[in-house]
N, C-alpha and C positions, 0 to 999 in steps of 0.2 A: 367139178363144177356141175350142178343140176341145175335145173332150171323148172320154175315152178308155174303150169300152165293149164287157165279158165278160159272153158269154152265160153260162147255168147251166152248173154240170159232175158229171159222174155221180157216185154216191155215191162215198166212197173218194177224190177228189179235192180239191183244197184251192180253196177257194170264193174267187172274185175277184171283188174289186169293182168300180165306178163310183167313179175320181176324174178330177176337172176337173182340166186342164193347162192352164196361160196358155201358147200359142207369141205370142215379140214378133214384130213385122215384123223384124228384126234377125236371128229365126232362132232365139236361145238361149232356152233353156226359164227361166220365173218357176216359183219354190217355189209348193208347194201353200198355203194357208195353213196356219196350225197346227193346225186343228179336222182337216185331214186326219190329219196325224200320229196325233192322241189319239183318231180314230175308228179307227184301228188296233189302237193299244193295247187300248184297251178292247173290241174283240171276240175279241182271242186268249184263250184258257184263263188259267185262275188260274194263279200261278208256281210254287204248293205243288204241283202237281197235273197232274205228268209226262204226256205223252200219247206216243203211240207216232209214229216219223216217220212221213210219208206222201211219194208220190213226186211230185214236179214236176209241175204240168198242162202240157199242150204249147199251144203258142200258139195265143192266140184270134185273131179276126178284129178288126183295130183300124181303127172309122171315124173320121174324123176330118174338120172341116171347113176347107174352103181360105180361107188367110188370103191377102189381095190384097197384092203385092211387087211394087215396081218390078224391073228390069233388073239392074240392078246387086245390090237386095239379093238377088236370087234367085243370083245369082253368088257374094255373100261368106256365105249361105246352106247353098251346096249342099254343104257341106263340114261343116255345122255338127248341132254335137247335137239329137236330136228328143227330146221324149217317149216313153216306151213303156210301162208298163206297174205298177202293184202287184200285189205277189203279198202272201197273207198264208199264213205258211209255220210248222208248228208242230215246227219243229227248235228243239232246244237256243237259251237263251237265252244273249246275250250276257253277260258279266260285269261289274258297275262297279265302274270303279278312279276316283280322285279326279283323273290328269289324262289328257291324250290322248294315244295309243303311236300307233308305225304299224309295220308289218310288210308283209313285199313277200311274195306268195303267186306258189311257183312255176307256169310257165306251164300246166304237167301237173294245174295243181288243178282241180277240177271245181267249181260252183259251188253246189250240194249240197253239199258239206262247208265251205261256210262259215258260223261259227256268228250263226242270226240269229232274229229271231223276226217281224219284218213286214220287210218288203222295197219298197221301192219304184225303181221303173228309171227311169233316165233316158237319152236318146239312142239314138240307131241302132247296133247292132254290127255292121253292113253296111257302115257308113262312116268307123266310129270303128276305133281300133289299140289301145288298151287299156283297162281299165276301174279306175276307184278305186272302192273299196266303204269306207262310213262306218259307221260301226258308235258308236252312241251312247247312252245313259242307256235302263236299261229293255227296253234289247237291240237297240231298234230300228236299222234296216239299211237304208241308200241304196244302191244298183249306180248310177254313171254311166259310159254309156258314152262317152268320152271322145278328144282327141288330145293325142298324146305333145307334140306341137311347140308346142300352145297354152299347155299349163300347164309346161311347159321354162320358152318364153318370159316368160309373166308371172308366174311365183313362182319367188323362190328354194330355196325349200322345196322344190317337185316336184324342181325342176332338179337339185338335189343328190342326192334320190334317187334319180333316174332317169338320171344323168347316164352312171353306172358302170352299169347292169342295161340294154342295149340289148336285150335281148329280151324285158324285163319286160312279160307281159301283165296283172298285176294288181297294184295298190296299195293296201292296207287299213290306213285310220285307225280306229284304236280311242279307244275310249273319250271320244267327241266330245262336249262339255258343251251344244252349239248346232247340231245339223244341219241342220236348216232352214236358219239363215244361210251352214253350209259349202256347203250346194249350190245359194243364192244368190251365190256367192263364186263357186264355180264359172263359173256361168253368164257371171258378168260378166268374166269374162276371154275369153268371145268376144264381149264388145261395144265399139266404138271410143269411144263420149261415155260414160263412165260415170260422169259428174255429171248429166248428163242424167236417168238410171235412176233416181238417188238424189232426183230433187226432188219433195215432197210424202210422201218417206218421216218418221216421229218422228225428232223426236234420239235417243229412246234406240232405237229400232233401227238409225238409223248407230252407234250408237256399239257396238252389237253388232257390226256388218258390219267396225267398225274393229279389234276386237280380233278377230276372226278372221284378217281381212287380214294384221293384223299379225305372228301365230303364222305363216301362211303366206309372210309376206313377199313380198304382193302390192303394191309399192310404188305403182302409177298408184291403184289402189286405195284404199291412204291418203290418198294426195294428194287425190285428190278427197272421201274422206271428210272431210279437213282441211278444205277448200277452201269445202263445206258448213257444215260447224259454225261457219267463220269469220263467212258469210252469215247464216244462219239467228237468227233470238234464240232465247234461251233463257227458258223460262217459270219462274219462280220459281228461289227460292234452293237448293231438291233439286235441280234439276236442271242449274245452274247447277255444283254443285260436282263432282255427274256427270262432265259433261265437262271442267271442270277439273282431275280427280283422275285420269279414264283420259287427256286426252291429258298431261300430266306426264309420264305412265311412256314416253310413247313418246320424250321427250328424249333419255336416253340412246341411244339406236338413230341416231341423225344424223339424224333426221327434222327437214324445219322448220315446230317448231308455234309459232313466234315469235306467226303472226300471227294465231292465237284466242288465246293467252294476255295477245296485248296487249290484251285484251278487259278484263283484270283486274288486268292489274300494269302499274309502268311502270318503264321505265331510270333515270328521273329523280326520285331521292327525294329528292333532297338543298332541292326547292323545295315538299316536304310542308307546312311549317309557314306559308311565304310563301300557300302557296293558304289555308290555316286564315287565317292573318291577313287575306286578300281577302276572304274571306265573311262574314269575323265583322264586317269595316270596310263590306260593304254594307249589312249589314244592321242596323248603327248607322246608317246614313245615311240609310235609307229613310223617308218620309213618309206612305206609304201603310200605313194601320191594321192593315187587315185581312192584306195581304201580308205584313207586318210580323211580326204577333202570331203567323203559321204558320211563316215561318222560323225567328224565334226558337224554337217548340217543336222542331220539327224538328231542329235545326241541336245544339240541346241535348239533345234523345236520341243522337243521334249520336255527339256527344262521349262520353257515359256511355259506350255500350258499346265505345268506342276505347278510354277508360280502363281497361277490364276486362279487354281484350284485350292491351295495348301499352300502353308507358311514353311520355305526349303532352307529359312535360317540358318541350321545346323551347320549346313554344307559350306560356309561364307569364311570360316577359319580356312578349311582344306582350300578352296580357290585360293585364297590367300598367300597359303604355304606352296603352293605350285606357280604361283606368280613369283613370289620371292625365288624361286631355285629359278626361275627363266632368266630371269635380270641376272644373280649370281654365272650363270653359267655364258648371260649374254658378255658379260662384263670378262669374262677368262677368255671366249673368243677375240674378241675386240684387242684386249691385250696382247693374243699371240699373234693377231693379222696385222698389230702394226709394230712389229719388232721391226728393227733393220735387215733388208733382207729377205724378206718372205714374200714380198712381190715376184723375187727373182728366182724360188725355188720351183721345181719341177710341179707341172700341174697337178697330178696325183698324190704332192702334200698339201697344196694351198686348196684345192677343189674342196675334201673333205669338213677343211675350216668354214669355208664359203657359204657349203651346204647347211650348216648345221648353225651357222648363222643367221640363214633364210628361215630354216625350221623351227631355232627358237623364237624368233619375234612372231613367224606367226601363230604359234603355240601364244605366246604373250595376247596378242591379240586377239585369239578366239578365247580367253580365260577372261579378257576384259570385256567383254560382248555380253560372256554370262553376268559378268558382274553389277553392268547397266540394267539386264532384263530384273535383276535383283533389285535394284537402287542398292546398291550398295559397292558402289565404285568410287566414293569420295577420297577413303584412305588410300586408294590407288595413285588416285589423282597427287596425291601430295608424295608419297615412294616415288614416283616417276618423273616428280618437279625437285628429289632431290638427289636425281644420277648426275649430278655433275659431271663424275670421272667418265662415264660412258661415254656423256655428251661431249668432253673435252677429246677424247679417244676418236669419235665420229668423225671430227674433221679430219685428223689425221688416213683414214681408210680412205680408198680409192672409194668413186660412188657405186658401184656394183654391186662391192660387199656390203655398203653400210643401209640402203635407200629402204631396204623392209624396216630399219626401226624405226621410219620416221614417217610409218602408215599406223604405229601406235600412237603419235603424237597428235595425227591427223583426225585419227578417232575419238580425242579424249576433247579436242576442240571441236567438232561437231557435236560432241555431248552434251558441252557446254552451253554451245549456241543455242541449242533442244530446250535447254531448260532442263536434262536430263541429270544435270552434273550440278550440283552447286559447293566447290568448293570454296574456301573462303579468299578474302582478298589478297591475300598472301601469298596463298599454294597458287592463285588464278596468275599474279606476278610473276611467280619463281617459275612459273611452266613455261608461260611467254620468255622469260627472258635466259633460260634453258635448252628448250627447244623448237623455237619458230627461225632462228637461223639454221638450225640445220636441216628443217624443213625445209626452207627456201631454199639451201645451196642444193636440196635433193628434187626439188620440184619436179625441174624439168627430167626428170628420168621417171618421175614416178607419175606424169602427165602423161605420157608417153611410153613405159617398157611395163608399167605396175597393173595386172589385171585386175580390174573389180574397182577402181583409184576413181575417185568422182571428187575429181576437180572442182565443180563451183559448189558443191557440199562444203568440201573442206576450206575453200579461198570465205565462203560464207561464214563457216564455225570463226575460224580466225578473225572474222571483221567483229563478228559480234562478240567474241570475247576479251576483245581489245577495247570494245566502247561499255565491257562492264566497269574498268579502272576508273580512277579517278582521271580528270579531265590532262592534268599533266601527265600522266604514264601514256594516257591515249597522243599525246602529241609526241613526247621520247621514242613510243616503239613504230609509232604511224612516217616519223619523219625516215627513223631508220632503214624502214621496207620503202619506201619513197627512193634514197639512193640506189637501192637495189635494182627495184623495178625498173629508173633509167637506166640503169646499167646493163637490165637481163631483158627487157619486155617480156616475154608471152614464157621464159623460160624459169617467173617468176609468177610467185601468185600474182592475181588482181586483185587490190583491196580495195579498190576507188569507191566504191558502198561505204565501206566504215568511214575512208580517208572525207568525201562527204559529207558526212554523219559529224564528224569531227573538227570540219571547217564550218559550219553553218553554229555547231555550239560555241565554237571558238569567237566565231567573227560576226557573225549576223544575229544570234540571240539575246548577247548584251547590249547590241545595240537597238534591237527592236524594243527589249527592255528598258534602256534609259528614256527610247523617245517615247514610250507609252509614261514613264515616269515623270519625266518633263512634261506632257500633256495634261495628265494631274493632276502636277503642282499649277499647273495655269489655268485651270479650270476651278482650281480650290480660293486662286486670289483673284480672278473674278468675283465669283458670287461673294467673299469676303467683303468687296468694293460697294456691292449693288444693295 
């Protein structure tokens, strides 16, 4: 590290500073950081508030201290750009325009008449053949003094302008959005590893250095930018999209960004659904509680926000066929827990059955959760209003083993009640008259022992899907829980909202309706008379 240092200068003079320059062993100069640039800024004159030019100081005395270089690098060195000097200059400010122009300033131009407002130099003009000057936001002014044959070679950009101007001593990019990075850019076109440079740099200032490159058509440049990002992780989802949105654009140019964007996408959609079906079949199959219960959250927030994003259709067979094999395998448990006998066998045969009783229903009902966030739980609705056997089998089982299947039935009536569910008048029949007794005879155990079980959700789903029937089923299945309820109180649902709902349609609404009717008719054989 040198440091580059101007004594005072007589009044009338324009006052130089003290800024630090990085020399690498490599030779090419590192950017100042940006605190340099805006300590510039902020010491020139206000913009409103014209000052008169002043003339050029003549060169100060520049110490510098000696960086240690092998042999060789002092060899592919001696050729290369140094450091030299800030000027802060209170000529005419730069103009901003919204992108970046260049213009080639004849060799007869002096460097007094280019418009600038801080100035900062880079490299030797004793050893360099011509100079680019950057001229970026806010007026501010970079001089490098440069060689024609380095930025030929690695940009196509220079090369093209400089290809036809053989005695071009000057190059001037205006209107530069990122100088710093252009004379980072610079630099590293005299350096041979230039992934090397970039490591322990942020993604998002590669991803600065990449859209410059890019403008310049610094291709090794890219590449190694690319080559980075490929490497590198990315921290959260800002910044993730970052670099997937800038490198995108670079597609079109023939660039190959194949191999960060395999990062995010794949060749292969056609086996999207087959992977949904392996995860959703692991994690029915898993044994273990606790991994279990986080998948499942997991795995169903996911789905949500796919479905919000993209049509997950495909997948609605596979849920399907994994519902079917739960029911199937529910229905063989059920049959072997209520043989004669099995109450009274040793607990390390009946536990097993127990367990795996508890696991498939609530397998069943994490499969129909998805199937809601879907709309597409209708044909469930009707599969599950036509288990007869299972529901006939239910009563039969003591309530411990049987009370998780009847938090599936709890859920497809809350569905309903939502307006989530509409299935038809029939399936909405056969489900009430299936399974809301064995609801109720499971109630109280599932008020009480069932975690996660929201009781006036479900006493709710149940009222309101009773007062979808037609007005005689709502008195059939309302009277029916009515004996219950005196029977169980609090170890029964409450339906008195529907049972309400259902007395007022019954008794009070035809009657309010006849006496508005009869009011009417006697209001019509009035005015008849008059």
């Amino acid at each position: 590290m040198s440091e580059i240092k101007h004594n005072r200068v007589d009044q009338g003079q324009t006052k130089i500073k003290n800024v630090p320059i990085a020399v690498t062993p490599e030779g090419f100069w590192c950017c100042p950081s940006p605190a340099v640039f805006q300590k510039g800024l902020r010491n020139q004159n206000p913009l409103n508030k014209p000052t008169p030019s002043s003339p050029l100081p003549a060169r100060s005395a520049v110490k510098k201290k000696t960086v240690p270089v092998t042999v060789n690098e002092r060899r592919a060195s001696s050729a290369l750009p140094t450091p030299s000097r800030l000027v802060n200059s209170d000529e005419k400010q730069c103009p901003e325009q919204p992108s970046a122009n260049t213009s080639v300033v004849s060799p007869r131009a002096k460097i007094e008449s280019l418009p600038r407002k801080v100035a900062i130099e880079f490299g030797d003009p004793g050893t360099c053949d011509m100079k680019v000057v950057l001229v970026g936001k806010q007026g501010l002014c970079v001089k490098l003094s440069v060689h024609r044959d380095v930025l030929k070679e690695k940009s196509v950009f220079f090369c093209e302008k400089l290809s036809d101007e053989t005695n071009l001593s000057w190059l001037q990019i205006d209107e530069c959005e990122d100088v710093e990075i252009y004379v980072e850019i610079v630099g590293l076109m005299y350096c041979k590893e230039i992934r090397q440079r970039l490591i322990r740099q942020s993604v998002s200032r590669i991803l600065r250095i990449l859209k410059v490159a890019e403008f310049l058509s610094f291709g090794s440049c890219i590449e190694s930018c690319l080559e980075y990002l490929e490497a590198v992780p990315w921290v959260g989802e800002e910044e993730e999209e970052k670099v997937v949105s800038t490198v995108r654009q670079l597609q079109g140019e023939g660039i190959g960004v194949n191999p960060v964007l395999k990062r995010v996408s794949s060749n292969i959609s056609s086996v999207r659904n087959d992977t949904v079906s392996q995860i959703i079949d692991l994690v029915l199959k898993s044994n273990e509680e606790r991994g279990r219960r986080e998948m499942k959250y997991i795995v169903l927030k996911l789905l949500r926000e796919s479905n919000s994003v993209a049509n997950q259709g495909g997948s609605t067979d596979m849920i399907y066929n994994s519902c079917t094999s739960c029911m199937d395998s529910l229905l063989c448990l059920f049959k072997k827990a209520s043989e004669p006998g099995f109450a009274n066998k040793p607990s390390d045969m009946r536990d097993p059955v127990v367990k795996q009783i508890a696991l498939e229903s609530d397998n069943l009902s994490w499969l129909v959760e998805i199937l809601m966030d879907k709309q597409a739980a209708g044909e469930f609705v009707a599969k599950w209003a036509n288990q007869r056997e299972l529901a006939i089998l239910h009563v039969k089982l003591p309530t411990v083993y049987r009370y998780h299947v009847s938090c599936i039935s709890g859920k497809l009536y809350v569905g309903i009640g939502r307006g989530q569910l509409l299935p038809s008048k029939e399936t909405r029949q056969l489900l009430l008259q299936t399974w809301l007794q064995p609801l109720i005879n499971d109630y109280n155990w599932l008020h009480h022992g069932c975690r996660g079980f929201d009781g006036k959700l479900v006493e709710e789903g149940i009222g309101r899907t009773i007062l979808t029937l037609p007005l005689e089923d709502q008195q059939s299945i309302l009277l029916s829980w009515l004996a219950s309820f005196l029977k169980s109180g609090d170890s029964c649902p409450n339906l008195h909202r529907a049972f309400e709902v259902w007395w007022r349609r019954t008794f009070i609404r035809p009657y309010v309706q006849s006496q508005g009717s009869n009011a009417m008719t006697h209001t019509s054989m009035l005015s008849k008379q008059q």
